[in-house]
C-alpha positions as CSV (number, residue, x, y, z in Angstrom):
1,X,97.3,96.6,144.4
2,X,96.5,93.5,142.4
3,X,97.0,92.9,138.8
4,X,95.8,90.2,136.2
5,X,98.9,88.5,134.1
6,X,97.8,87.6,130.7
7,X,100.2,85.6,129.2
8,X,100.9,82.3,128.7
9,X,101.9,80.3,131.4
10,X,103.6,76.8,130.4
11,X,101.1,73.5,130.9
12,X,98.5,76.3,132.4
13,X,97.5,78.2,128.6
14,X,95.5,81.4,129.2
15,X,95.0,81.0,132.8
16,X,94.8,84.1,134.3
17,X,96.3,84.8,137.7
18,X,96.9,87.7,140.5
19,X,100.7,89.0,139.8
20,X,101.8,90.1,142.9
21,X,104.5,87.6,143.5
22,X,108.5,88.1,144.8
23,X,110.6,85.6,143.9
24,X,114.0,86.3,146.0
25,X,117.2,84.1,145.4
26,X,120.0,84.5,147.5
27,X,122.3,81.5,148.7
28,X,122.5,83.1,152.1
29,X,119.9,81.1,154.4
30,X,119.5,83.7,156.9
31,X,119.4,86.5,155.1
32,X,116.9,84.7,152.6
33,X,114.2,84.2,155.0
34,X,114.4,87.5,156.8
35,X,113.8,88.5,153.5
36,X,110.9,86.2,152.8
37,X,109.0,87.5,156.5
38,X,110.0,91.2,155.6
39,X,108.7,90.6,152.0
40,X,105.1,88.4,153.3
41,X,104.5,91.1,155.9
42,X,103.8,93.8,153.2
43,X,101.1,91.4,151.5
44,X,103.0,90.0,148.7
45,X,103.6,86.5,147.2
46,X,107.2,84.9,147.7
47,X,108.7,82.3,145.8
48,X,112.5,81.6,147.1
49,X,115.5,80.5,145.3
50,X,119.2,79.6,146.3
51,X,120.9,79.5,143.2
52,X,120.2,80.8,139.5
53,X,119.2,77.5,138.0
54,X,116.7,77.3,140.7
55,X,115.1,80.6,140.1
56,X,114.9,80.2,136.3
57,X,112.5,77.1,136.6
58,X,110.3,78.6,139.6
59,X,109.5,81.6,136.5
60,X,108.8,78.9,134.0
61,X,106.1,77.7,136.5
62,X,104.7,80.7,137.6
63,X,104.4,84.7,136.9
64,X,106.4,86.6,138.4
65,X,106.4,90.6,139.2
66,X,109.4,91.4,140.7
67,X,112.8,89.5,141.2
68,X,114.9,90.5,144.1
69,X,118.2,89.0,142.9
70,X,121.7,88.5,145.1
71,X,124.7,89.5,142.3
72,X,127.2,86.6,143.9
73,X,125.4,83.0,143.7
74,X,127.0,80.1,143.5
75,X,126.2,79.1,140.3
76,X,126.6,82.2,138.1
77,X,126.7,85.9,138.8
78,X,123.2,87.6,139.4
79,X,124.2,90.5,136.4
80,X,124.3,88.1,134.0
81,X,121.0,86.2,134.9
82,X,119.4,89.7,135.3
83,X,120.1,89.4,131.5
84,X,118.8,86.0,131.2
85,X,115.2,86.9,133.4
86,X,114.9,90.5,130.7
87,X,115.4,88.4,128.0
88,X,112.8,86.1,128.4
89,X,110.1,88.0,130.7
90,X,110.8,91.8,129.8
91,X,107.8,92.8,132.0
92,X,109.5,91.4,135.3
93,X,111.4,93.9,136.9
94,X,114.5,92.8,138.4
95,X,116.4,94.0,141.9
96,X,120.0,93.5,142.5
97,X,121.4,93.3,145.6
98,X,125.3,92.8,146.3
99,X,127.4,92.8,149.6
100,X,130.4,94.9,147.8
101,X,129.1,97.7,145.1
102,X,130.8,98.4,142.5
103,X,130.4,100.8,139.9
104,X,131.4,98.7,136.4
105,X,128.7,96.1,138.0
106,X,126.1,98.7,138.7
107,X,126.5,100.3,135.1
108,X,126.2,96.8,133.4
109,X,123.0,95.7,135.6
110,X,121.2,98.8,134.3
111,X,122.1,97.8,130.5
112,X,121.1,94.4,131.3
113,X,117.6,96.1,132.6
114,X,117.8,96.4,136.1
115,X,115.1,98.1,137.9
116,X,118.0,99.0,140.8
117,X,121.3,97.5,142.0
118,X,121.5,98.4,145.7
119,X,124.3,97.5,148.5
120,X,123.0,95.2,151.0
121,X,123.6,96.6,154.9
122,X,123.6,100.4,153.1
123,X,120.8,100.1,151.5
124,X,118.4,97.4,153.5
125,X,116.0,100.3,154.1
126,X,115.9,100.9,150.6
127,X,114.2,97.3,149.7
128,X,110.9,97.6,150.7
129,X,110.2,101.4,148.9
130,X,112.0,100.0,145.9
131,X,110.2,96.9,145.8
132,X,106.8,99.0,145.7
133,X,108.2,101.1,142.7
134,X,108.9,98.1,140.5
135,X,105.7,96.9,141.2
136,X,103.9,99.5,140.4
137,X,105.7,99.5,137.2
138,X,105.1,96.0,136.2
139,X,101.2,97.0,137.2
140,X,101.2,100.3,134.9
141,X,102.7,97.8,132.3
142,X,100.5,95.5,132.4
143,X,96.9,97.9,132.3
144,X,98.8,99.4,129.0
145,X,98.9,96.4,127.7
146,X,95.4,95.5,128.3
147,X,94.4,99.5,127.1
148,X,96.2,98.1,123.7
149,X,94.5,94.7,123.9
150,X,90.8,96.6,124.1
151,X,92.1,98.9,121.0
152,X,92.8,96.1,119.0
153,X,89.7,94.9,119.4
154,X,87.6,97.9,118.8
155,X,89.3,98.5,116.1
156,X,89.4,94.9,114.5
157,X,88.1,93.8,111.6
158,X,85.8,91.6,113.5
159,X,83.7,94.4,114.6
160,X,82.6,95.7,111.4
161,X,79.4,94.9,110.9
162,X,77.6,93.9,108.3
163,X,77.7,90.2,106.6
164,X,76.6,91.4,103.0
165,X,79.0,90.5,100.0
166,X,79.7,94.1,99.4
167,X,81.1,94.7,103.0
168,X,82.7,91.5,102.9
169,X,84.3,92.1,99.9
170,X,85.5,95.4,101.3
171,X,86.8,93.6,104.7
172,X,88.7,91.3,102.7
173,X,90.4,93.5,100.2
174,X,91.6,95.6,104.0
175,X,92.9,92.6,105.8
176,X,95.1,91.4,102.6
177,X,97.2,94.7,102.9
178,X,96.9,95.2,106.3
179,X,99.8,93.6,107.3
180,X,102.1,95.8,104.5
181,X,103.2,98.7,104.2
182,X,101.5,99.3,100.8
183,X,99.4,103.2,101.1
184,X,95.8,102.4,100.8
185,X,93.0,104.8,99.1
186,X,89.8,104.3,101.0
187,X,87.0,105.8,98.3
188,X,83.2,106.1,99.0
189,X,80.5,108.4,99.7
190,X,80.7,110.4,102.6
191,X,79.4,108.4,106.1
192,X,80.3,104.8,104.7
193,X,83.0,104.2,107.9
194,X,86.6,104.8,106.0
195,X,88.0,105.8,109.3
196,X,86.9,102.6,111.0
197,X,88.8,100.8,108.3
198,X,91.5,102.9,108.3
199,X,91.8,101.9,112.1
200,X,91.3,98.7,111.7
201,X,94.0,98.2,108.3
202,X,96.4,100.4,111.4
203,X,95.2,97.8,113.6
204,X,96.0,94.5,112.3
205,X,99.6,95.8,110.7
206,X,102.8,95.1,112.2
207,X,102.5,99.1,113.2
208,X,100.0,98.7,115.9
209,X,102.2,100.0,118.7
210,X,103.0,102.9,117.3
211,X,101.1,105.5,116.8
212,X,97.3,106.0,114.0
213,X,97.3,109.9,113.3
214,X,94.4,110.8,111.5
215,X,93.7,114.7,110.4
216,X,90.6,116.3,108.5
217,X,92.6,117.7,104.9
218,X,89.2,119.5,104.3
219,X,89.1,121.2,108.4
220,X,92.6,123.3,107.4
221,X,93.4,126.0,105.2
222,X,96.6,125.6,103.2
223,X,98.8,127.5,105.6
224,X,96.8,125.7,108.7
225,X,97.3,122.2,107.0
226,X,101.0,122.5,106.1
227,X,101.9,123.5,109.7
228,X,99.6,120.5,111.2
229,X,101.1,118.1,108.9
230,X,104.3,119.0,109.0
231,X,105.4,121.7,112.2
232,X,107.5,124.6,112.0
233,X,110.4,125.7,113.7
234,X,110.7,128.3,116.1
235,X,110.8,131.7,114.5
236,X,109.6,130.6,111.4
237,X,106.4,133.3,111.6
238,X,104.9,135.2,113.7
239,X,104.0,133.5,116.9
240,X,106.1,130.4,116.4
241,X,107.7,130.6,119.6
242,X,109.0,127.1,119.9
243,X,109.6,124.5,117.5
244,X,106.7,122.3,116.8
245,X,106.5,118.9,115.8
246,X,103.7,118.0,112.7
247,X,101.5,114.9,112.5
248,X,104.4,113.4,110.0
249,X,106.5,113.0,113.2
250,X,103.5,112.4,115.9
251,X,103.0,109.4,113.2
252,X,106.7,107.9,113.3
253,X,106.8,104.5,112.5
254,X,102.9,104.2,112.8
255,X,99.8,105.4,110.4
256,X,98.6,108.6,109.5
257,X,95.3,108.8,107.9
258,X,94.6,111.6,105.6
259,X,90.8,112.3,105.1
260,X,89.3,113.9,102.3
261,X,92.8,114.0,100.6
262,X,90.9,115.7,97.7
263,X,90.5,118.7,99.7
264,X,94.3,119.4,100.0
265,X,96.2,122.3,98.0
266,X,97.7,121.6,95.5
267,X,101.0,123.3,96.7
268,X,100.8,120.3,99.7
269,X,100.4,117.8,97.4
270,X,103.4,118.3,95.8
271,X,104.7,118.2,99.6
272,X,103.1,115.4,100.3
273,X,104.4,113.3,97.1
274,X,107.4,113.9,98.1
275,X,107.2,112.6,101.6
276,X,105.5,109.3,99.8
277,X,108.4,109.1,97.2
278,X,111.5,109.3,99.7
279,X,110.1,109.6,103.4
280,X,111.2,112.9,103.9
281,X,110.0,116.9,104.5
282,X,111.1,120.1,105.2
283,X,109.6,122.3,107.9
284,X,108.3,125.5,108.1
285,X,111.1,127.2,108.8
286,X,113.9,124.9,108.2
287,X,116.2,123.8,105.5
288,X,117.3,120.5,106.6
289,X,114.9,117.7,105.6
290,X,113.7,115.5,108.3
291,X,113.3,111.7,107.8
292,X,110.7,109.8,109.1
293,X,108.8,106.1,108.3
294,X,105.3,106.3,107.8
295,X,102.3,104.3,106.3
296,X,99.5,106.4,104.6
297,X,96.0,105.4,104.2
298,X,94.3,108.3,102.3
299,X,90.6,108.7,101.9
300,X,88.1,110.6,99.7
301,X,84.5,110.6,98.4
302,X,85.3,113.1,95.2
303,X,86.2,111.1,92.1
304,X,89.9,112.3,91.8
305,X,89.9,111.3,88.4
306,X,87.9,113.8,87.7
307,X,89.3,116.7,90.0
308,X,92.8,115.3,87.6
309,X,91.1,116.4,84.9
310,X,89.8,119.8,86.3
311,X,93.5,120.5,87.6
312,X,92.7,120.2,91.3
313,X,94.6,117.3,91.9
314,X,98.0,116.5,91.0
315,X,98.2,113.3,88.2
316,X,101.8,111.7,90.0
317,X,100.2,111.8,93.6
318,X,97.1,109.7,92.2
319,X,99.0,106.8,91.4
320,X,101.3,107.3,94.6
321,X,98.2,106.9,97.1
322,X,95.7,104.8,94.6
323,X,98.3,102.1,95.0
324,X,95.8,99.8,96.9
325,X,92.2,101.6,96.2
326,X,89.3,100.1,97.9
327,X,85.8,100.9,97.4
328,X,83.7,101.1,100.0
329,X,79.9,100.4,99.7
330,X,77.3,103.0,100.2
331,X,74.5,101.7,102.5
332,X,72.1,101.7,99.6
333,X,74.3,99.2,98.6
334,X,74.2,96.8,101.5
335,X,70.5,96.6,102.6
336,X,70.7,93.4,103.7
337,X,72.9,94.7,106.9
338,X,71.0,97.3,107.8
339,X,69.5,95.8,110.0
340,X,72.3,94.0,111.7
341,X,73.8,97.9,111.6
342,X,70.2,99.1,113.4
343,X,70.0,96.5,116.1
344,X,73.6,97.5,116.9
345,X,73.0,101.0,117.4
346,X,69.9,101.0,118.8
347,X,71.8,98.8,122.2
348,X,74.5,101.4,122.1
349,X,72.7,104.4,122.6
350,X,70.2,102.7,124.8
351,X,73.1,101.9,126.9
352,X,74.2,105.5,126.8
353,X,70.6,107.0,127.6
354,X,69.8,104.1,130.2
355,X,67.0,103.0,128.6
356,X,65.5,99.2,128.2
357,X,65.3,98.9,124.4
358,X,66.7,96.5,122.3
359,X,64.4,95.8,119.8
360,X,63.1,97.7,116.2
361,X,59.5,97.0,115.2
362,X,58.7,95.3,111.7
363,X,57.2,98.2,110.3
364,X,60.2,100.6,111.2
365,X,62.5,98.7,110.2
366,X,60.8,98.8,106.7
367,X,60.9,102.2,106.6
368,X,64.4,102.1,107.7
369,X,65.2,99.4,104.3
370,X,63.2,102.4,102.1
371,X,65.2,104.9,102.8
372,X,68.0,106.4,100.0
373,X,70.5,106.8,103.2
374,X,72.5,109.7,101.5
375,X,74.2,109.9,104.4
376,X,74.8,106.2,105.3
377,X,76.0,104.7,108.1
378,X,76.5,108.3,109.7
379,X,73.0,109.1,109.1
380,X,71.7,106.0,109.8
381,X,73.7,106.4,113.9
382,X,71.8,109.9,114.3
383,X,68.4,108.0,113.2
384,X,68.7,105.9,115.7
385,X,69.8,107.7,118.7
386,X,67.2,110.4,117.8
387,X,64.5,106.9,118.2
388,X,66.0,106.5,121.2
389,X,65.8,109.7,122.6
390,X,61.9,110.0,121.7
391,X,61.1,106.6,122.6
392,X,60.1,105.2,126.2
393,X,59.0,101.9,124.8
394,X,60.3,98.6,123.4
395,X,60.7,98.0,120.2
396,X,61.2,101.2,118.6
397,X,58.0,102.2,116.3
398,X,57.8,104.4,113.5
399,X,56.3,107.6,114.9
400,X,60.0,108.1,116.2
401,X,61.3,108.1,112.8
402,X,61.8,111.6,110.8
403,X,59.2,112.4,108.8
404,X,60.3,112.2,105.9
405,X,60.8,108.3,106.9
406,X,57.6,107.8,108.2
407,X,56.4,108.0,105.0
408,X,58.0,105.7,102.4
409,X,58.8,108.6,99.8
410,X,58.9,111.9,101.7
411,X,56.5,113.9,103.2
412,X,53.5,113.5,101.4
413,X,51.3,116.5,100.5
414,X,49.4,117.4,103.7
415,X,46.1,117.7,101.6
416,X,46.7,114.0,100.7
417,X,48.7,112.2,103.4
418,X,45.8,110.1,104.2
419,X,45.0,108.9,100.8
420,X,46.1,105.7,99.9
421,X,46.9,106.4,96.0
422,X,49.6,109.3,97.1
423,X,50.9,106.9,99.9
424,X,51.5,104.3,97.4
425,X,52.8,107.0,94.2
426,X,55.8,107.9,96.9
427,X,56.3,104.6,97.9
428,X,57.4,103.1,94.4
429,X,59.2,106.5,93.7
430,X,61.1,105.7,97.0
431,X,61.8,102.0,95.4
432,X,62.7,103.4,92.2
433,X,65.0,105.8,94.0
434,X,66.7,102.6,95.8
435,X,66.9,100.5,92.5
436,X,68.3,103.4,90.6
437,X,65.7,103.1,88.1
438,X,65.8,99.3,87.4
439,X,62.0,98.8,87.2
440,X,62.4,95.1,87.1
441,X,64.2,95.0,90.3
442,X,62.0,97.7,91.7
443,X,59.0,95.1,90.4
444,X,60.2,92.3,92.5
445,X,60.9,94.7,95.7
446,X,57.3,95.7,95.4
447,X,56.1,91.6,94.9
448,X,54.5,93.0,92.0
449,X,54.6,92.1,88.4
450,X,56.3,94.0,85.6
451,X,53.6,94.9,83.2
452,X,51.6,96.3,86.8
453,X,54.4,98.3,87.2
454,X,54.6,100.2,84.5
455,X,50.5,100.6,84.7
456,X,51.1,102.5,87.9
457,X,54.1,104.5,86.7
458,X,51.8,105.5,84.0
459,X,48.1,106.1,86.1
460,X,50.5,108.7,88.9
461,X,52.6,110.1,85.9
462,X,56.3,108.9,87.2
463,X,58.6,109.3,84.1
């Protein structure tokens, strides 16, 4: 099988090319090219050396899979270049081959990453089986890289959408402490993507190959919770049959992202604190604390200052995890992108439901910019596949919308839908609604002037 190399190759930058290549060096003429036909017959590249100099500047020219390296060559001995190739291209495996084994040899080419060390004339029926395992090896390597590479860029920064200053704002704030190991409280009402920029702070940090974690605090009761976050060992209760690891340890040296951190028990807060203040817990079941490194990015849309104050949340932990607090905009907030936000959705879930649209008609996108979006981006997805779903036509129209979108203010009264003064009432409550109550701003939404306003508000009785 074929794989794509993505790394840099010198003078050729971002070229990609099929790895599949051999590069053999042995000082032995004969027994090199029987090599190089056995090697060619099973479909693969070859690239032959004599000596270790040799090789090293055929892999600076070109990528290379698998090295099948001779341990006696003239110039130095093949366990120490083994060292040298590891070193400097850790995803090429390497196979050594010697004429007289020995075991302190074989030991150190496995600490100096050897795929194998095999005796040449015992073992010559060996090459071509082991030779398939290392390259399979390098090719599983290489498609996790690329499964990492695709994360990344899922969960970048780059594909959050939106180019309002509130977002932006938001983005910015993320990518400065990204790259810490600062804990981040992600605040906002509920739907406004604290996950995505949970990933995406997880995501550009130097923790990216490790592992995010994320949990639900408000899913769990206490008992539930403590055993998620933390494990048990076996015997601890009922049931626990084996020791079980928590999310704490699933999260080593990576991210764990608690949700709706106001939601915990108090009793795991004080667990928790402790985990923030010195890295380590104590399992269920246990009496030896266990150690561990991670980051936390906590989020919430209660107002813990308040829940302080009402004794639901513990005072100390607030300032532990409030250490970087970001704000995240509610989509009332950001009109300007919903748009952007609808044109994006509306191609994903036409993709999913194999549909031709990719467009939103003037008039529901309107209604769309109307709309108080209590449930923000979240509710603003399901709007959209829900279009989707009804719709057989491109652009999307407002008869697919909700009803209570299809009108500008709700539902209107069935007696007076038609009626152009009760269309009009819900439509400047709706504005009102989106302006909080800033008539002046809800005058220049409506292209109206002021003292017209307030005419209005009087004539349909809107306090």
């Amino acid at each position: 099988m074929l794989v794509f190399y993505t790394g840099f190759i010198p003078h050729k930058p971002c070229i990609f090319v099929f790895v599949h290549t051999v590069l053999i060096i042995d000082d032995e003429e004969k027994l090199l090219s029987l090599l190089v036909k056995i090697v060619r017959l099973e479909g693969y590249e070859v690239l032959e050396a004599p000596d270790g100099k040799t090789a090293l500047k055929k892999l600076e020219l070109t990528a290379v899979a698998v090295v099948l390296c001779d341990v006696k060559l003239p110039d130095e001995n093949g366990v120490d270049l083994c060292k040298k190739i590891k070193d400097k291209y850790p995803s090429t495996e390497v196979i050594l081959m010697t004429a007289y084994g020995n075991i302190p040899d074989g030991v150190q080419a496995i600490k100096n990453g050897a795929f194998d060390y095999i005796v040449k004339g015992d073992d010559n029926n060996k090459i071509i089986p082991l030779l398939a395992r290392a390259m399979e090896k390098v090719q599983l390597a290489h498609r996790v890289t690329q499964l990492e590479k695709q994360l990344q860029h899922k969960y970048s920064f780059e594909n959050i959408i939106g180019s309002s200053k509130a977002i932006r704002q938001a983005v910015e704030l993320a990518q400065k402490v990204s790259d810490t190991h600062t804990t981040v409280l992600l605040t906002g009402e509920t739907g406004t993507g604290k996950e995505v920029f949970a990933q995406a702070i997880h995501q550009s940090s130097r923790r990216n190959k490790h592992a995010f974690v994320a949990i639900n605090c408000a899913a769990f009761s206490k008992d539930l919770l403590d055993n998620e976050l933390f494990g048990h060992k076996a015997g601890a209760f009922t049931g626990a049959s084996r020791d079980q690891k928590g999310l704490f340890d699933e999260a080593h040296q990576g991210t764990l992202f608690l949700d709706e951190i106001g939601e915990m028990p108090l009793e795991l807060q004080a667990k928790l604190l402790r985990v923030l203040e010195n890295g380590s817990f104590i399992r269920i079941g246990e009496s030896k604390p266990t150690q561990v490194d991670v980051r936390i990015i906590a989020a919430t849309n209660r107002d813990l200052n308040a829940e302080i104050a009402a004794g639901n949340f513990r005072e100390d932990l607030f300032y532990r995890i409030s250490v970087f607090e970001i704000q995240l905009p509610s989509l009332r907030d950001r009109v300007a992108d919903i748009e952007q936000l609808a044109r994006y959705f509306v191609l994903q879930y036409a993709a999913r439901t194999n549909k031709k649209i990719q467009n939103v008609s003037h008039a529901y996108l309107e209604r769309l910019k109307m709309h108080a979006w209590k449930g923000n981006i979240r509710e603003l997805k399901n709007i959209i596949e829900r279009s989707i779903i009804l719709s057989n036509t491109d652009p999307l129209e407002v008869y697919t919308l909700p009803m209570e979108l299809q009108y500008s203010g709700g539902v209107p009264d069935v007696n007076h839908a038609m009626e152009l003064a009760s269309v009009e009432k819900q439509h400047i409550i709706k504005v009102l609604q989106h302006t909080r109550g800033n008539k002046t701003e809800a005058a220049r939404l409506l292209d109206i002037a002021l003292t017209t306003l307030y005419r209005k508000l009087e004539a349909y009785h809107i306090a």
